[in-house]
C-alpha positions as CSV (number, residue, x, y, z in Angstrom):
1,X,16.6,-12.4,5.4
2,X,15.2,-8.9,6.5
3,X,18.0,-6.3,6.9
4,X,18.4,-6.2,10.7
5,X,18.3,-2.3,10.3
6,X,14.8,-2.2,9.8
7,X,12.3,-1.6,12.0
8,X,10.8,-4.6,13.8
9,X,7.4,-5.2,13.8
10,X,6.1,-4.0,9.9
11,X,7.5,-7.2,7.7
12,X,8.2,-10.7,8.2
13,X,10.3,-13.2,6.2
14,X,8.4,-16.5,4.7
15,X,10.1,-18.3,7.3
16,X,8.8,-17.0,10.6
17,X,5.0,-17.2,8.8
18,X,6.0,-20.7,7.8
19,X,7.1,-21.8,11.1
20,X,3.4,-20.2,12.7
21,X,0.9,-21.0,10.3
22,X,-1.3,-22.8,13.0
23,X,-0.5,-20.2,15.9
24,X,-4.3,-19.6,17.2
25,X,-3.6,-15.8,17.5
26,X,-2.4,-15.0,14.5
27,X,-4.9,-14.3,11.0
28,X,-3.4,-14.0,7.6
29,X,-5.1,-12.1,5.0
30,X,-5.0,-12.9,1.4
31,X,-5.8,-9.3,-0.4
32,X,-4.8,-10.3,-4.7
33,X,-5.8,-7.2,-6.4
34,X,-5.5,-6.4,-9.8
35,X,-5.7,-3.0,-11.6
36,X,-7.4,-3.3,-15.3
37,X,-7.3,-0.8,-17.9
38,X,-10.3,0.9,-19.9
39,X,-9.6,3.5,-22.4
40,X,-6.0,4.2,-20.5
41,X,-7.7,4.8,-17.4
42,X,-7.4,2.1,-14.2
43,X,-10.2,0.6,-12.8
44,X,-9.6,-1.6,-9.6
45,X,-10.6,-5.1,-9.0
46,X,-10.7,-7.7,-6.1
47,X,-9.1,-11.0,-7.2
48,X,-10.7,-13.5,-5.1
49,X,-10.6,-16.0,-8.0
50,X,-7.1,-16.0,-7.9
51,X,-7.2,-16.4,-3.7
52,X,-9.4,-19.5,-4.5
53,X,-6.9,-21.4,-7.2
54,X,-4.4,-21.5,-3.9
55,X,-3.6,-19.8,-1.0
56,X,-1.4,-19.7,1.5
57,X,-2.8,-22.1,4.4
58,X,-5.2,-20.6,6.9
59,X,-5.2,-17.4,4.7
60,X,-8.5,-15.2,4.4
61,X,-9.2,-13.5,1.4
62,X,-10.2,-9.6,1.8
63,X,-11.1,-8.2,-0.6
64,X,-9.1,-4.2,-1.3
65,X,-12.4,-2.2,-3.3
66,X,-15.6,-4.3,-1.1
67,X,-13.8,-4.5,2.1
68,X,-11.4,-1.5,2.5
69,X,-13.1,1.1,0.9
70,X,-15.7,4.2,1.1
71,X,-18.4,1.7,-1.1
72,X,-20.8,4.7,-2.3
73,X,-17.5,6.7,-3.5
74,X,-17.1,5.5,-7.6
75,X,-13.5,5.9,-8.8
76,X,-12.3,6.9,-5.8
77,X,-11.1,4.5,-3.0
78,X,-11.0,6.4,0.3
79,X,-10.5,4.3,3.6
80,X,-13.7,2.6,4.3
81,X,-15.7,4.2,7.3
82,X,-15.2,2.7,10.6
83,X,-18.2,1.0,10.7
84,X,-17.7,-0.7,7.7
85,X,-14.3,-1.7,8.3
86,X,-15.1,-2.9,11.6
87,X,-17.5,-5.1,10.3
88,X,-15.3,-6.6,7.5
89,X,-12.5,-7.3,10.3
90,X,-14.7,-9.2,12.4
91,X,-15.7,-11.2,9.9
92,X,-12.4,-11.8,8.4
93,X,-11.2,-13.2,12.5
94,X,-9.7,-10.4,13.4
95,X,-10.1,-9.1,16.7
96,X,-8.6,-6.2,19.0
97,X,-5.8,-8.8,19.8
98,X,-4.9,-10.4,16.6
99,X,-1.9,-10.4,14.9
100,X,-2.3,-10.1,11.3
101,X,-0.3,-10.8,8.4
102,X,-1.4,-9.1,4.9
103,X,-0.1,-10.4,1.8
104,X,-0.9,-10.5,-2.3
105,X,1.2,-11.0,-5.3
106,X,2.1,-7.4,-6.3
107,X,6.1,-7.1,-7.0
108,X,6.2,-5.2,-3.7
109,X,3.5,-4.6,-1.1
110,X,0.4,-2.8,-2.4
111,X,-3.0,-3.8,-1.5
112,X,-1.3,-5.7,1.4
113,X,0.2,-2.1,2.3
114,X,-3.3,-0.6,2.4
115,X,-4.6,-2.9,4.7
116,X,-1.3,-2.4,6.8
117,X,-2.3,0.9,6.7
118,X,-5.7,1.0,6.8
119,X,-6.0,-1.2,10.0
120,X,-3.0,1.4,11.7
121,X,-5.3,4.3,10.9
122,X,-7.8,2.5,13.2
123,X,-5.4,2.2,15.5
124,X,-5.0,-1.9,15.5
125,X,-0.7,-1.9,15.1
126,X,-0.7,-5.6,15.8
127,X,-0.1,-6.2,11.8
128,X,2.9,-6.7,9.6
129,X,3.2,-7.3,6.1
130,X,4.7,-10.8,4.5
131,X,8.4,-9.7,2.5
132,X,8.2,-10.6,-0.7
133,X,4.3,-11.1,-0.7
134,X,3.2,-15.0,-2.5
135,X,6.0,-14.2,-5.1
136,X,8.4,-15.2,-2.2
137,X,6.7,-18.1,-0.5
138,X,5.9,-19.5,-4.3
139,X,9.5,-19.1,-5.2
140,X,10.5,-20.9,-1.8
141,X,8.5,-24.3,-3.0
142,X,5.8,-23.7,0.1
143,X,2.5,-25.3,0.1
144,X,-0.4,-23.5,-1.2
145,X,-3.8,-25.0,-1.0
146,X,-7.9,-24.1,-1.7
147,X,-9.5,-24.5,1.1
148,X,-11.2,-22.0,2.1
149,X,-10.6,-21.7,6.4
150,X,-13.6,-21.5,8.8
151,X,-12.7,-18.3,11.6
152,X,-14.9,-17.0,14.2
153,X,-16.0,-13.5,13.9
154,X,-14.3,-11.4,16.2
155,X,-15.0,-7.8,17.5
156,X,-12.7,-5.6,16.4
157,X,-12.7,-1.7,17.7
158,X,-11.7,1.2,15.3
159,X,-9.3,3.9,16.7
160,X,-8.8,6.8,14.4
161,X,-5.5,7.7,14.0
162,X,-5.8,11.0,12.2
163,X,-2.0,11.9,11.7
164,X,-1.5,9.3,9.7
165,X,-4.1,10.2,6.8
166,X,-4.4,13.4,4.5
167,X,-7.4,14.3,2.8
168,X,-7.9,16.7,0.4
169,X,-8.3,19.5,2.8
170,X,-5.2,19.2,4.4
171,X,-3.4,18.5,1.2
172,X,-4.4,21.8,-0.3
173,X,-3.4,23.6,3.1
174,X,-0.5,22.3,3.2
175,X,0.9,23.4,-0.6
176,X,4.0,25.8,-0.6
177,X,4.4,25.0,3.0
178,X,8.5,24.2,3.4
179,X,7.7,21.4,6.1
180,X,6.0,19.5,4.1
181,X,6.9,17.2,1.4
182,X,4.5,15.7,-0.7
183,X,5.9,12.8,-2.6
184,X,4.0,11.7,-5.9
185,X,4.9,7.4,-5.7
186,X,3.6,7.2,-9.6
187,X,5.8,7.2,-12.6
188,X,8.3,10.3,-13.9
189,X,6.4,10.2,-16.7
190,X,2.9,10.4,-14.7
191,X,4.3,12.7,-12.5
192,X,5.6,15.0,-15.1
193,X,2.4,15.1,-17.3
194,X,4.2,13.7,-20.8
195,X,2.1,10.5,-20.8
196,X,-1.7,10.9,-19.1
197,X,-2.0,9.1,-15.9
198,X,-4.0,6.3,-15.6
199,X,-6.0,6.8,-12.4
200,X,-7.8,10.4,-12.1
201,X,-8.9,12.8,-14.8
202,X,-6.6,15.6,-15.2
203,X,-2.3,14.5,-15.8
204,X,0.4,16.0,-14.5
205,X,1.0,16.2,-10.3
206,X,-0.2,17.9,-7.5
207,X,1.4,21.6,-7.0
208,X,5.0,21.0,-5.2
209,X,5.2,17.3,-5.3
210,X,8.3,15.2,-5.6
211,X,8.7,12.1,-7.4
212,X,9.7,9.0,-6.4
213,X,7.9,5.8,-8.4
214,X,6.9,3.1,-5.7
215,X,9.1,0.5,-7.7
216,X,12.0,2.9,-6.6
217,X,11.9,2.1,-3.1
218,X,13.0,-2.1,-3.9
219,X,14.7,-1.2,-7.4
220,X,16.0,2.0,-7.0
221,X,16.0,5.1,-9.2
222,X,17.8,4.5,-12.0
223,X,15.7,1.4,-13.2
224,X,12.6,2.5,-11.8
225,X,12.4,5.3,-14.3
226,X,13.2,2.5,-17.5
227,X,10.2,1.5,-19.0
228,X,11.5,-1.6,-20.0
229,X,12.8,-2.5,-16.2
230,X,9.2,-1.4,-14.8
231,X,7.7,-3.8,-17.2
232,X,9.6,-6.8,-16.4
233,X,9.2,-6.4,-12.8
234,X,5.6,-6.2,-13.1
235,X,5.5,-8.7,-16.0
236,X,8.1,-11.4,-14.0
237,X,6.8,-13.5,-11.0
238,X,9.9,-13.1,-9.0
239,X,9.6,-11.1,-5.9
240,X,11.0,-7.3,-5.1
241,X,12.0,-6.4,-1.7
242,X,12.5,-3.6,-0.3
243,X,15.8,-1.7,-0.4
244,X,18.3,-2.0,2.7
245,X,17.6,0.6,5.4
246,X,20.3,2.9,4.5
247,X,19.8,2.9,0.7
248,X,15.9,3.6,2.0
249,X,17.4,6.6,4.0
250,X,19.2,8.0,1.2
251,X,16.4,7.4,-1.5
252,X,13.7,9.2,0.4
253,X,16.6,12.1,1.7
254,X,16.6,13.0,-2.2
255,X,13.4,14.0,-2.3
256,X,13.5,16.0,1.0
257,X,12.5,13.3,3.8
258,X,14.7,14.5,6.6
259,X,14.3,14.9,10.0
260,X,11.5,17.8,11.4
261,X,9.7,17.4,7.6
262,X,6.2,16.0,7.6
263,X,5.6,13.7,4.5
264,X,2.1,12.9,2.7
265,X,2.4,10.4,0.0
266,X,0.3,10.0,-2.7
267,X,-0.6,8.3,-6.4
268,X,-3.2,7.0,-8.4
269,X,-5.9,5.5,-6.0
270,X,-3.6,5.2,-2.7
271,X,-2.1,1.8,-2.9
272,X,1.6,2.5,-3.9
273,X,1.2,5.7,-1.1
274,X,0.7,3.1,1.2
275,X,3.4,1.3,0.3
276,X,5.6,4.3,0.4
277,X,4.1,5.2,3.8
278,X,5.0,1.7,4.8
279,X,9.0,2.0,3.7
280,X,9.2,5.3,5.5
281,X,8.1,3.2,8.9
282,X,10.8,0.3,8.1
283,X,13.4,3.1,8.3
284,X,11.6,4.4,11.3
285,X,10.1,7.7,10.0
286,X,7.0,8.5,11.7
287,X,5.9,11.5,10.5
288,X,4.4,10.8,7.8
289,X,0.4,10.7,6.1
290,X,-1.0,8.5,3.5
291,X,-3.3,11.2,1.2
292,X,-5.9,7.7,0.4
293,X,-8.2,9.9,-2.4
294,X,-4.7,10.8,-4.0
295,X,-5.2,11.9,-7.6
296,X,-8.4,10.1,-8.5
297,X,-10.1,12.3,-5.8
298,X,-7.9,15.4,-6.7
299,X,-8.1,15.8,-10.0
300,X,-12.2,15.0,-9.9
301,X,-12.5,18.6,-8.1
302,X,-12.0,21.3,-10.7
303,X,-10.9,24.1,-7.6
304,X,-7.8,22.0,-7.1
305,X,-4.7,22.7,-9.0
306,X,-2.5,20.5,-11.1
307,X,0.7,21.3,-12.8
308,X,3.1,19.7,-15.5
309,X,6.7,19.8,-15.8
C-alpha cells in the first residue's frame, strides 16, 4: 500500500492498475531497458525482447534510446525533440487526455521515471508511475501475456516545461551558487572518483555536487553505499519501493533539499535523475530540474570541470 503521505497523482499500487486494465482512457507503457557494459563503460539498450516474452495486459512497449531520445546524439541521451516525441506518443495511444501508466523491471523506477518525466517536460501531467514496477505485479501472481495490443494513434501536443530540465548551460551557471543543490544520484564511489564511472568520459562529479545513490531513496543510506547490498538489489527480482514520505524528507534534507533551494539532479545518462526528480515530487518538492545530458554530456566537453574527492 502507498504511504498516504505521498503525493497523489505520481504512483499507483498493482491493485488500482489491476482493477482498470480495460479502462478505455487509460494506456500503459511497457519501457524494459537494460544498461550493458563495454570496456567498463555503459551503453543503453531497449529491451523489447523482453516486453514480448510477457507483458502486462494492454501494455505498449516504448522503447527508452529510439523513442525518448535526441536520435542523432551518440552516447548521450538528451530528451527527444518535440517533434519526435510527439510522434512516438501518438503512436504509442497516447493522446492530450490519456492517462498513462509507465512501468519496467528496474529495482525502482528508472526508464519508467524518464518517461514520467519526459512526458511532464511536455507538459502532459496525466501520468503516474506503477510502485514496484513488474517486479511487484510478478511477485503478486498477476497475469502477464504476449500479445501485442492494437491502439489508435492519437495526437498528442508537446508543452515545454522548461523549469523542470537543466542543460548544460544552466548547470555551469549555476556552480557555487548557494541556492542550488546539485545532487549526483550515482554511486559514492562514482561520485567520489575512486572507481571510474561507467557512463561519460572523465570520473569524479560535477564541481559542488552532493551525493545521494538512487538505490538510497527505497534502501536508504547506509545499504546503498554496500556493494554487496547494491548488488543484490539489482541482482534479486524482488521489488524496491520507495522510502515513506518522512524518511524521503529527511534523506534529501541531508544533502541540502530544503525549502527556497532549487535542486538539479543528475547521473550517468539521466535515468536514476529522473527517478530522483520523481521522489522529490512524491514528497511534494517542486522545485526541482532533471539535468537529462548528466555526465555523459558533461564530461564529453573538455571546458567543463570535474573534480574528485
Amino acid at each position: 500500500m502507498l504511504d498516504p503521505a505521498y503525493r497523489e497523482g505520481v504512483l499507483v499500487d498493482s491493485q488500482w492498475l489491476a482493477e482498470h486494465l480495460k479502462d478505455p482512457g487509460i494506456r500503459i507503457i511497457d519501457l524494459r531497458w537494460r544498461p550493458r557494459f563495454v570496456d567498463g563503460k555503459g551503453i543503453a539498450e531497449d529491451r523489447k525482447e523482453d516486453y514480448l516474452e510477457g507483458h502486462i495486459p494492454g501494455a505498449v512497449f516504448l522503447g527508452c534510446v529510439s523513442d525518448l531520445t535526441e536520435p542523432s546524439v551518440e552516447g548521450i541521451t538528451l530528451v527527444a525533440p518535440p517533434a519526435d516525441f510527439a510522434g512516438a506518443m501518438n503512436r504509442a495511444g497516447i493522446g492530450d487526455d490519456t492517462m498513462v501508466i509507465a512501468y519496467d523491471d528496474a529495482p525502482l523506477p528508472l526508464a519508467s521515471g524518464r518517461l514520467w518525466w519526459t512526458l511532464n517536460y511536455y507538459g502532459h501531467t496525466k501520468a503516474m508511475v506503477l510502485a514496484g514496477g513488474l517486479r511487484q505485479w510478478r511477485k503478486e501472481g498477476r497475469p502477464l501475456t504476449k500479445e501485442i495490443p492494437t491502439v489508435p494513434s492519437e495526437s498528442f501536443t508537446p508543452r515545454v516545461q522548461p523549469t523542470i530540465r537543466a542543460t548544460k548551460e544552466t548547470v555551469h551557471k549555476s556552480l557555487g551558487d548557494p541556492g542550488v543543490v546539485l545532487i549526483d544520484c550515482m554511486a559514492f564511489e562514482h561520485h567520489s572518483g575512486t572507481v571510474p564511472r561507467p557512463w561519460g568520459i572523465r570520473d569524479g562529479h560535477i564541481p559542488g555536487a552532493v551525493c545521494l545513490p538512487w538505490l538510497a531513496l527505497g534502501l536508504g543510506l547506509e545499504k546503498a553505499g554496500s556493494h554487496e547490498a547494491r548488488a543484490q538489489a539489482l541482482q534479486s527480482d524482488d521489488p524496491i519501493h520507495y522510502l515513506p514520505a518522512e524518511e524521503l524528507r529527511e534523506l534529501f534534507a541531508k544533502v541540502g533539499v530544503t525549502p527556497g533551494k532549487r535542486v538539479i539532479t543528475y547521473c550517468g545518462g539521466g535515468y536514476a535523475a529522473t527517478h530522483a526528480f520523481l521522489a522529490l515530487r512524491l514528497i511534494g518538492f517542486e522545485n526541482a530540474a532533471v539535468y537529462d545530458g548528466s555526465v555523459a554530456e558533461w564530461t564529453r566537453d573538455p571546458s567543463l570541470p570535474m573534480e574528485k574527492s
